[in-house]
N, C-alpha and C positions, 0 to 999 in steps of 0.2 A: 730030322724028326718027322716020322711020317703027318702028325697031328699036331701042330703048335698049340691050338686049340685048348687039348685035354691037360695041359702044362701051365699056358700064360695063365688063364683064368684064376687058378689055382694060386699060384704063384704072385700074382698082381693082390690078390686079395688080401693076403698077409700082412702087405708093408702097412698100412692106415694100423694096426691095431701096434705093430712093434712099434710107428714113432708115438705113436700115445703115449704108450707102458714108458718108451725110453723119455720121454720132456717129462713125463709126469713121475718121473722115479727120482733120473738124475740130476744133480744140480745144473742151473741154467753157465756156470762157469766150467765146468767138464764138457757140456756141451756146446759151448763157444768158444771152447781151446784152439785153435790153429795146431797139427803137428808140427809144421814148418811154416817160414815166413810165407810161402808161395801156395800155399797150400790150404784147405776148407777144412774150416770146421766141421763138426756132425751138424750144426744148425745151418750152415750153406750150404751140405749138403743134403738135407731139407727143403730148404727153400729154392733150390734149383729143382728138386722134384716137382714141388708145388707149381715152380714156374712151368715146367713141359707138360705137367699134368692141366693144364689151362689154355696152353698153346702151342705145344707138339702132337701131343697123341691123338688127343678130340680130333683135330686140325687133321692129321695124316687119316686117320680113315674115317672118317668121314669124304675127305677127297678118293680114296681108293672107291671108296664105295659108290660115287655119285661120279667116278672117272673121270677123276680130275688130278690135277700136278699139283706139289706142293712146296713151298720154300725151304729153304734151309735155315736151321734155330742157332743161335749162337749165344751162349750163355753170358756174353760179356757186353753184347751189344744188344739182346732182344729182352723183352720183359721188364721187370722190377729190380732194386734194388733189393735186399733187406731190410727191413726196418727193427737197428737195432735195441729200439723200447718195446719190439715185439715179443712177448711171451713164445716159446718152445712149444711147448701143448695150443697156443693159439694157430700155429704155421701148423702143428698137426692134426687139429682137427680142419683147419681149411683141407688141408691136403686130404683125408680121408671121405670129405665130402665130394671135392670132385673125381675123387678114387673112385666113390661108389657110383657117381654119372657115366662114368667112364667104364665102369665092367659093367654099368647097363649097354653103352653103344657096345662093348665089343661084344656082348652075349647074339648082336645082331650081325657079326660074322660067322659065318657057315662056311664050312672044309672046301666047296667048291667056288669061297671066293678069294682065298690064298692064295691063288694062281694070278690076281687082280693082279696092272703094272698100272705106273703113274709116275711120273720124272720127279727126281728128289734134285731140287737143284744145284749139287754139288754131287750127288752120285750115280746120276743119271737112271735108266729106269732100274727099277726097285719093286719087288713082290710084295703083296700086303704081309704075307709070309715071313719075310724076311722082315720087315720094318714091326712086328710084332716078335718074331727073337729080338729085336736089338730090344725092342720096349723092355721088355722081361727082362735080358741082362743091363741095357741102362739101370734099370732098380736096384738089381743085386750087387751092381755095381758099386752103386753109391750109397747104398748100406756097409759094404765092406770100407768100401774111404770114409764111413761115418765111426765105426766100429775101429777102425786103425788111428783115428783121430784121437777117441779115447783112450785107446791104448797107452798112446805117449807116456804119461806122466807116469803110469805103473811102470811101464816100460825100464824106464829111465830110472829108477827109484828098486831099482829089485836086483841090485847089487852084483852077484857074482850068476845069478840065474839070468842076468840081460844076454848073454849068448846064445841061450835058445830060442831067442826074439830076434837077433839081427835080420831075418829077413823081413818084421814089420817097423824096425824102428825106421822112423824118421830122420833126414839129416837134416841138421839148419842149414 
């Protein structure tokens, strides 16, 4: 992509308004389903956004930008728990609030600082470039594992039409 730029921004700004629409639509038990036992629900994977939206992405460019190195996040060891008396629309509006801090710092990347590197501590050095697609598809990412989360139970439940689901059902 010549421009990550004309894409992230765009892109980034969407999710705060979908996890609204989807906690403040669906019921808080659709979206606390697990697909499988090993597996996130749409509200963790929420709150995993939340979590890197606080302490991955600020964190990484900010470091590109003032050229510096930055740690590696690991979703099992770094951050927060969930907190299961937590309202769904309460995790989405934290998250769209630091969503919007957040496409303020990146509005403060310009095309010529793409090229920025700074050691990611597990993948050695790394483009701002680069670390700004993974942003973007981390998102889309875990919309689709929030979206396939919910899926399950129609999934399951939709009798001789479950065949043309096999590629999102879930195995236990």
């Amino acid at each position: 992509m010549e421009n990550v730029l004309a894409w992230a921004y765009p892109v980034l700004s969407t999710a705060p308004g979908r996890w609204i629409n989807l906690t403040e639509t669906l019921p808080g038990a659709l979206l606390g389903q697990r697909p499988a036992a090993n597996e996130w629900s749409a509200l963790e994977c929420l709150h995993h956004l939340l979590e890197t939206e606080r302490w991955v992405f600020p964190v990484r460019i900010r470091a590109f930008l003032k050229g510096g190195d930055f740690p590696a996040f690991n979703p099992d060891t770094h951050g927060t728990k969930s907190d299961p008396a937590k309202a769904g629309v309460d995790y989405a509006h934290e998250f769209a609030g630091l969503r919007g801090d957040n496409l303020t710092l990146l509005k403060q990347v310009t095309p010529d600082d793409l090229m920025r590197k700074a050691r990611h501590e597990e993948m050695g050095m790394v483009t701002l470039s680069e670390m700004l697609h993974e942003w973007v598809g981390h998102d889309l990412m875990h919309m689709v594992q929030a979206e396939r989360a919910m899926m399950q139970p129609f999934i399951r439940g939709c009798g001789p039409w479950q065949r043309y689901f096999v590629d999102h059902l879930a195995r236990p």
